[in-house]
C-alpha positions in Angstrom: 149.8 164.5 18.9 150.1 166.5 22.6 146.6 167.1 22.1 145.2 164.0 21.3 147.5 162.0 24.4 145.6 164.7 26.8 142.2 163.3 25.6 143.3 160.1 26.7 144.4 161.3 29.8 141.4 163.1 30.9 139.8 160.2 29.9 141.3 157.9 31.8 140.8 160.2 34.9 137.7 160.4 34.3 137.3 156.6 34.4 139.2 156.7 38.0 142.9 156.6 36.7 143.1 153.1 37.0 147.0 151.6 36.0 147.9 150.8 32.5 148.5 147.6 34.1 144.6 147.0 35.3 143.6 148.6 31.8 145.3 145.8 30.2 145.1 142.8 32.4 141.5 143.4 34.8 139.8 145.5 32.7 140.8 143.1 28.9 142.6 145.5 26.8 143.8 143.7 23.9 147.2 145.5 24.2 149.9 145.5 26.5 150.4 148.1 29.0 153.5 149.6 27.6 151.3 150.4 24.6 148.9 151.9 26.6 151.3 154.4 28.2 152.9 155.4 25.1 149.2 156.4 23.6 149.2 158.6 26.7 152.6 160.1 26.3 152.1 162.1 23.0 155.2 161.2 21.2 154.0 159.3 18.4 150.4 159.0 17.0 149.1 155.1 18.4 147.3 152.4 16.2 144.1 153.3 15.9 143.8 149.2 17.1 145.3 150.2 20.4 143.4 153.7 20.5 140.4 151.6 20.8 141.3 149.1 22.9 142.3 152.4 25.6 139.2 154.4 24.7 136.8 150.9 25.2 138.0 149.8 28.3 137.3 153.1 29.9 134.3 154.8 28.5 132.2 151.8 27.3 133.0 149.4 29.9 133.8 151.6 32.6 132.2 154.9 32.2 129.0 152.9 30.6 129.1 155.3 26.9 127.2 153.6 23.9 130.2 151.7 22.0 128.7 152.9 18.6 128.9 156.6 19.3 131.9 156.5 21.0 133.9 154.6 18.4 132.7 157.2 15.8 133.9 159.8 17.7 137.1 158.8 18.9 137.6 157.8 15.0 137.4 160.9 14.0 139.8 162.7 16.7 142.1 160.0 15.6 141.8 160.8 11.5 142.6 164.5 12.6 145.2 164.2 15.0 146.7 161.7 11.8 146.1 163.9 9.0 147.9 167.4 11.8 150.6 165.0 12.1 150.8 163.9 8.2 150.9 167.9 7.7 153.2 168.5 10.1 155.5 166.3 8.7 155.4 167.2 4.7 156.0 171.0 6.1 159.1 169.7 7.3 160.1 168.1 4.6 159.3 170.7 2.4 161.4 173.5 4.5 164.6 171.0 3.9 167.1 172.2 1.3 168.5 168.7 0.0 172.1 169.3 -0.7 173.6 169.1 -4.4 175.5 165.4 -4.5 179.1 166.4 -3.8 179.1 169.8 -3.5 180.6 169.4 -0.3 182.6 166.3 -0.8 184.8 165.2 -3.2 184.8 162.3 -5.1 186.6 159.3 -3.5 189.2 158.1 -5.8 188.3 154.1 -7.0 191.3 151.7 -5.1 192.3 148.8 -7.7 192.0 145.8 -5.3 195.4 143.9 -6.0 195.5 140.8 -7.6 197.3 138.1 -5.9 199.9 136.8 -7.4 199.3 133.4 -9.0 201.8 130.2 -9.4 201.8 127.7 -12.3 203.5 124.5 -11.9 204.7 123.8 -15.5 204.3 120.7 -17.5 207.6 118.8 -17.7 209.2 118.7 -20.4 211.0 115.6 -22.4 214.6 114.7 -21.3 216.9 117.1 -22.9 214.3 120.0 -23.6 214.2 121.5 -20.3 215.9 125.3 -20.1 218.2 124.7 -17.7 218.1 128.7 -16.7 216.1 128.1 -13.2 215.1 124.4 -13.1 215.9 124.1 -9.6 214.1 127.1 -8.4 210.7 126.0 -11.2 211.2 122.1 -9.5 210.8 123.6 -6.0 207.9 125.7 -6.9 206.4 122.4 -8.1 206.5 120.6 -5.3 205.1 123.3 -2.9 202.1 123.2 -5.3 201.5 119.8 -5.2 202.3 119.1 -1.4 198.9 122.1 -1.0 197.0 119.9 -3.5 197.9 117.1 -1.5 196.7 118.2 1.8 194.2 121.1 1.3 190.5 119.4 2.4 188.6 117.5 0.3 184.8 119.2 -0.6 183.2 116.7 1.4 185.7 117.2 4.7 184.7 120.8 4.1 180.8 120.1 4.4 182.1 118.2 7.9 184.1 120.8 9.2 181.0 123.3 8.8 178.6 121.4 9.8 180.3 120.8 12.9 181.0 124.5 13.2 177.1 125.3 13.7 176.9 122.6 15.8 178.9 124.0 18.3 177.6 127.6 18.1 174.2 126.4 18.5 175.4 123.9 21.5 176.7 127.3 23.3 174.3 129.8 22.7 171.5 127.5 23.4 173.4 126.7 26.8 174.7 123.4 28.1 171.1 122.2 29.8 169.1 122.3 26.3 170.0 120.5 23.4 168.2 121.8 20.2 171.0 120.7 17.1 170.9 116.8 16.7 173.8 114.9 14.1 172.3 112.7 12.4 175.4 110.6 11.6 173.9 108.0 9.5 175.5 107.8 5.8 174.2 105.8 2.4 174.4 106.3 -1.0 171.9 109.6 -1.8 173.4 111.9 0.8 177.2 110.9 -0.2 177.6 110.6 4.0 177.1 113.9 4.9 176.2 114.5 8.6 173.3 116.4 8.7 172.1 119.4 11.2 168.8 118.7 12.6 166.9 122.3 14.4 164.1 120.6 16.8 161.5 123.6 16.4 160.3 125.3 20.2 157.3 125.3 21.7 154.3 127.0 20.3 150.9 128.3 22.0 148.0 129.9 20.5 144.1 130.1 20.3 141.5 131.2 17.5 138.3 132.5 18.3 136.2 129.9 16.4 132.4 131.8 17.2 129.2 132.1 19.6 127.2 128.8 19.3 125.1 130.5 21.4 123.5 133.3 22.5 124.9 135.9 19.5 125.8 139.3 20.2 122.8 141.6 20.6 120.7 138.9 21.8 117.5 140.3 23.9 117.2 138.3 27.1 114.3 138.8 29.7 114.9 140.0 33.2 115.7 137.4 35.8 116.9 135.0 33.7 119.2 132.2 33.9 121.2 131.4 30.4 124.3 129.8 29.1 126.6 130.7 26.6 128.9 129.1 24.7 132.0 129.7 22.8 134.2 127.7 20.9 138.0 128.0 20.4 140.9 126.2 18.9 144.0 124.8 19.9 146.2 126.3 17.5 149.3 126.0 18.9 151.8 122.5 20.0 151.1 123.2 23.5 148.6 120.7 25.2 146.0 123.2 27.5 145.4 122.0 30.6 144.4 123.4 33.8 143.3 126.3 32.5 140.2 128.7 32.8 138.8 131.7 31.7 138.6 134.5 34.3 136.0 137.5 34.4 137.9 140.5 33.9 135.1 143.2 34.4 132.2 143.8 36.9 128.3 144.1 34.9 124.8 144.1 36.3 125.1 140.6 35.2 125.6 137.4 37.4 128.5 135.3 36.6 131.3 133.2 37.8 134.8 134.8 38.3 136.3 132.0 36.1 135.0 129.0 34.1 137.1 125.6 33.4 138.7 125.2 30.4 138.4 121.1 29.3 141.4 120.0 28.5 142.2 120.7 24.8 145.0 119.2 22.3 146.8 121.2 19.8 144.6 121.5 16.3 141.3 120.4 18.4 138.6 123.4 19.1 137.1 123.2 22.9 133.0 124.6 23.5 133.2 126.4 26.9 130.0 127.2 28.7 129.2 129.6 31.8 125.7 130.1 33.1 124.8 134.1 33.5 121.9 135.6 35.2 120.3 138.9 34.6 119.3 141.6 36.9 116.2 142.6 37.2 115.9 145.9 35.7 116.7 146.6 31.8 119.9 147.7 30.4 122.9 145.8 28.4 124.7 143.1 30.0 128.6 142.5 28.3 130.9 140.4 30.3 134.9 140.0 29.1 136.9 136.7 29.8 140.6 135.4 29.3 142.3 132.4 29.2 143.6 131.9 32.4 146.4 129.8 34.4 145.6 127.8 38.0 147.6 131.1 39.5 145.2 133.4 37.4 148.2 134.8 35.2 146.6 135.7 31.4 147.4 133.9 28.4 148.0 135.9 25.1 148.1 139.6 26.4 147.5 141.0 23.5 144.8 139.0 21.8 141.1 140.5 22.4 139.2 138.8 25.3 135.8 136.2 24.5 133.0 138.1 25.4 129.0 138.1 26.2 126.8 140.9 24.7 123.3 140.6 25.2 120.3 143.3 25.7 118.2 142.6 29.1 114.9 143.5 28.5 110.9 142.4 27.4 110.0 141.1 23.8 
């Protein structure tokens, strides 16, 4: 593991030590920047997901490596720093000698839970066949029994008291300025008038890459040219997006806009987004990253892999 974290170290370096913070916000890892740090730290082996997402910020996008070779090669320094940890791991298992069950502890002796004593009211006898020998004490036992019957809650006052018992945890731990359990105190035949617990559900935002309309990945462009792409996206959250963008995260040979409006989009409706790029003048690769962006240029969904450009810039 020690010797797989200082690969990513000198890598990094290598790349001009930016933070784990810039890896993850400016540069468009798809993985948060506590992530990134433990892949560096050597305690644990990382995802190979978030391997990736550390190796591709740095030597593809930064350092300028071909992303095919240097996936297959990081791949396989991952598969053996896996398969020295796996190892490491059944030797220590192996050198453990499991204990014999209770050699060193005696068996706990099996406590009889006591049964609680139980009280009959007897059934009352005709005039002149009662045993005197305790009636009073069997008449008082009687009436104890019955006065619980009496006043011990119904099945339905039970269902009340409960209900009203979640009601008021929920009330505090949601704190007094947000409501979220509603009583619903209405009562008919088919729900016998129970009040009911209603949990409004929070807030939730999300996206789905939906795909390039245009301009596919690997797409050869000529030099000096002006082209658009698009991408479209869904809504697939409850959260209406508005006043929102996607901002440019890395720097290419390419020309292009730091951040492109977002239209406004409801929940379950996909949005096309366009930006015009221009490319330089000599041949190469042009790959430009973008996330969804606030009016204050704070990123949406940090861990969620950025859109993205990849075309070749050269003649036919």
């Amino acid at each position: 593991m020690g010797a797989f974290a200082d690969r990513l170290l000198r890598l990094k370096q290598e790349a001009g030590d930016p933070s784990y913070e810039e890896m993850s916000v400016r540069l468009g890892a798809a993985a948060s920047k506590s992530s990134l740090a433990a892949a560096a730290r050597g305690r644990s082996l990382p995802s190979w997901e978030t391997t990736w997402e550390f190796v591709r910020v740095l030597a593809v996008d930064r350092l300028g490596h071909d992303p095919v070779d240097t996936e297959q090669k990081w791949r396989e320094r991952w598969m053996q720093a896996k398969a020295a940890g796996h190892s490491a791991d059944t030797a220590s298992t192996a050198d453990a000698v499991p204990q014999r069950p209770g050699a060193s502890e005696a068996p706990r002796p099996v406590q009889e839970t006591p049964q609680p004593e139980i009280s009959e009211v007897e059934e009352t006898r005709p005039t002149g066949e009662t045993d005197r020998t305790g009636d009073n004490a069997e008449r008082g036992r009687g009436r104890a029994a019955s006065a619980a019957v009496e006043h011990s809650p119904r099945p339905r006052d039970r269902r009340h008291i409960g209900i009203a018992g979640v009601a008021a945890t929920m009330a505090a731990l949601t704190g007094a300025g947000v409501t979220f359990v509603v009583l619903d105190r209405r009562r008919d035949e088919s729900d016998g008038g129970v009040t009911r617990a209603v949990v409004a559900p929070p807030d939730h935002d999300d996206s789905r890459f939906e795909g390039d309309i245009t301009y596919p990945d690997g797409t050869l462009v000529p030099p000096n040219t002006s082209f658009t792409k698009i991408w479209r996206i869904r809504n697939t959250g409850t959260v209406v997006w508005a006043n929102r963008s996607l901002a440019r995260v890395n720097e290419t040979p390419c020309q292009a806009p730091v951040a492109v409006a977002i239209p406004q989009t409801m929940p379950g409706d996909t949005v096309d987004i366009a930006v015009t790029v221009r490319t330089p003048g000599e041949p190469g690769s042009c790959k430009i990253y973008w996330k969804m962006a606030d009016e204050d240029g704070r990123m949406y969904f940090p861990l969620k892999r950025p859109v993205f450009l990849d075309v070749r810039v050269g003649g036919s």
